[in-house]
N, C-alpha and C positions, 0 to 999 in steps of 0.2 A: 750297572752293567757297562756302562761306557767307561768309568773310573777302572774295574776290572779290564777292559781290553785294551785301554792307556798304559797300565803296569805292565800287562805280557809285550806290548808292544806290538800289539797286530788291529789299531785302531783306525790306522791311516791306511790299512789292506781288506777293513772289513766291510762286507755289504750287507746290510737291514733289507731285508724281503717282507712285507707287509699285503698280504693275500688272505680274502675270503671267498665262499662260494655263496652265494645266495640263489635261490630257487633250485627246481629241479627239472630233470629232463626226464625224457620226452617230457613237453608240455600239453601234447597234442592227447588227450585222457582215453584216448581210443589205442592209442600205443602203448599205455601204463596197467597193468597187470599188478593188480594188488587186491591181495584176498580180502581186508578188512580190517579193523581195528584188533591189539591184540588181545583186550580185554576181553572183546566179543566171541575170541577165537577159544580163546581158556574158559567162558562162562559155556561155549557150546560145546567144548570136547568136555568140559565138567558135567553137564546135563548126562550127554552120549554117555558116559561113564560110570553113570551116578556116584559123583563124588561131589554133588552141591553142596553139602557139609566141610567138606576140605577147608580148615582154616586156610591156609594159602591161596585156595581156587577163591575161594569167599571172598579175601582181601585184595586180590588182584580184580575181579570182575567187577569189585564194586570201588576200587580206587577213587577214580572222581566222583561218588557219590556220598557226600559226608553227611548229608539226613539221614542217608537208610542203612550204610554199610560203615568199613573202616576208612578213616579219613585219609586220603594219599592223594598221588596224580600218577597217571599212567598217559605217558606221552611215548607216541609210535608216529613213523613216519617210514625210511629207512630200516632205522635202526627202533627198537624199544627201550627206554627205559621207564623204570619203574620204581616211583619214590614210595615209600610207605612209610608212616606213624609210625615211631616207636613206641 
């Protein structure tokens, strides 16, 4: 990258910004409003539904469970994502 902005000639103009955010706020858990894990959220509208059998509901609910169910990891926080086995 720097050999790149050497050749355009905007090396000696450019500025490196190096920024993370670590933790989250509020930290105070009485001001944090969060319904629950997402896996828990999809295994309980699946029940409510009855669609326990849904490959997809099956695979997400039971993500980080690889003795009983499909082996994955389902990490929620903010944001979800959600790894699954191919």
């Amino acid at each position: 990258m720097i050999l790149a902005l050497k050749a355009q000639g905007i090396y000696d103009s450019a500025l490196f910004i190096v920024s993370a955010k670590h933790g989250q706020s509020p930290i105070n858990p009485v001001k944090t409003n969060k319904p629950g894990h997402f896996a828990d959220l999809v295994a309980a509208l699946a029940i409510k539904q009855g669609a326990t059998a849904d490959p997809g509901v099956v695979a997400i609910a039971n993500a980080n469970n690889c003795s009983t169910g499909p082996c994955g990891f389902v990490q929620d926080h903010d944001i979800a994502l959600i790894w699954l086995q191919d």
